[in-house]
N, C-alpha and C positions, 0 to 999 in steps of 0.2 A: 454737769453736762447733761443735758439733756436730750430725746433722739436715737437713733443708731449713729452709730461712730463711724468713723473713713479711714481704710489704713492709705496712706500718702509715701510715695518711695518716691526718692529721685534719687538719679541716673544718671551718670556719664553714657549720651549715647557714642553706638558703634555705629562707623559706615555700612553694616549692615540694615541700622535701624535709622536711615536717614530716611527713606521715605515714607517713614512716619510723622519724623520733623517736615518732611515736606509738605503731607497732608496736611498738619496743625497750621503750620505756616498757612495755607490756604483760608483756615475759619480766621487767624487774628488779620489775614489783608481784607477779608473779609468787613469785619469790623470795621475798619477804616476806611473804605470806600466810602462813608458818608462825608468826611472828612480832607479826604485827600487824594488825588489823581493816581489811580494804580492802575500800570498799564498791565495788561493780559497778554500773553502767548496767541499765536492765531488760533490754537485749539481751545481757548477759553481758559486756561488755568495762568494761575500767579510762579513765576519764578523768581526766589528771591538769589538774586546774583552770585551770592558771596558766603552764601552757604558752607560747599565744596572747604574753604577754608578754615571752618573751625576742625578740621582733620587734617589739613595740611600745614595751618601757621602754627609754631610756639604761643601762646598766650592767650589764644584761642578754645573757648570749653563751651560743648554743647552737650544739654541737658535733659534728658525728659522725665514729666512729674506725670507718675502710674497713681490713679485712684481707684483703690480696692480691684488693684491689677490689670486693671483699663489704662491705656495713653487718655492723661486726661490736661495736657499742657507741657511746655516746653519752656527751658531758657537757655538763650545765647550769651554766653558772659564771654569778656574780654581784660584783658590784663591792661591796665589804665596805662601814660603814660611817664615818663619819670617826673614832669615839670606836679602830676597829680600824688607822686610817691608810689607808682607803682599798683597803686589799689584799682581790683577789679571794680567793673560797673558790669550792669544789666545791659545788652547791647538791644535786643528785644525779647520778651517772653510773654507768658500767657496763660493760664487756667482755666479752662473750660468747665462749665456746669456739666456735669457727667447724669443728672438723674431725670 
């Protein structure tokens, strides 16, 4: 390996640390506006609806990926459903270039 190294931690976040997931959320809608119709709040920012629920449902797990102890990305995973066996999926997530 070549370079300096990245230490990488992921996280189970807390409802405390959601409006960090809220931010990230904002750079990946971001992203995507080239792509796809994302409506804005009248104050200009992205609310993603259903957030609130990876803290309230079962099966629900929200994630954030720290680089070299920066919030440098997030994932929303969700617990599949049984006709899938159950297996999680990615529900949306994201990595950011941190440097």
């Amino acid at each position: 390996m070549t370079g300096p190294s990245m230490r990488v931690e992921v996280t189970r976040a807390t409802l405390k640390q959601k409006p960090i997931l809220e931010n990230l959320l904002e750079l990946y809608a971001d992203d995507f506006r080239a792509f796809h119709a994302i409506e804005l709040r009248p104050d200009g920012r992205f609310v993603y609806p259903t957030l609130s629920l990876y803290w309230q449902e079962e099966g629900r797990h929200p994630f954030l990926i720290h680089i070299d102890g920066a919030p440098g990305g997030f994932a929303l995973v969700q617990r599949g459903s049984r006709i899938s066996g159950g297996r999680f999926r990615l529900g949306h997530g994201g990595v950011f270039h941190t440097s």
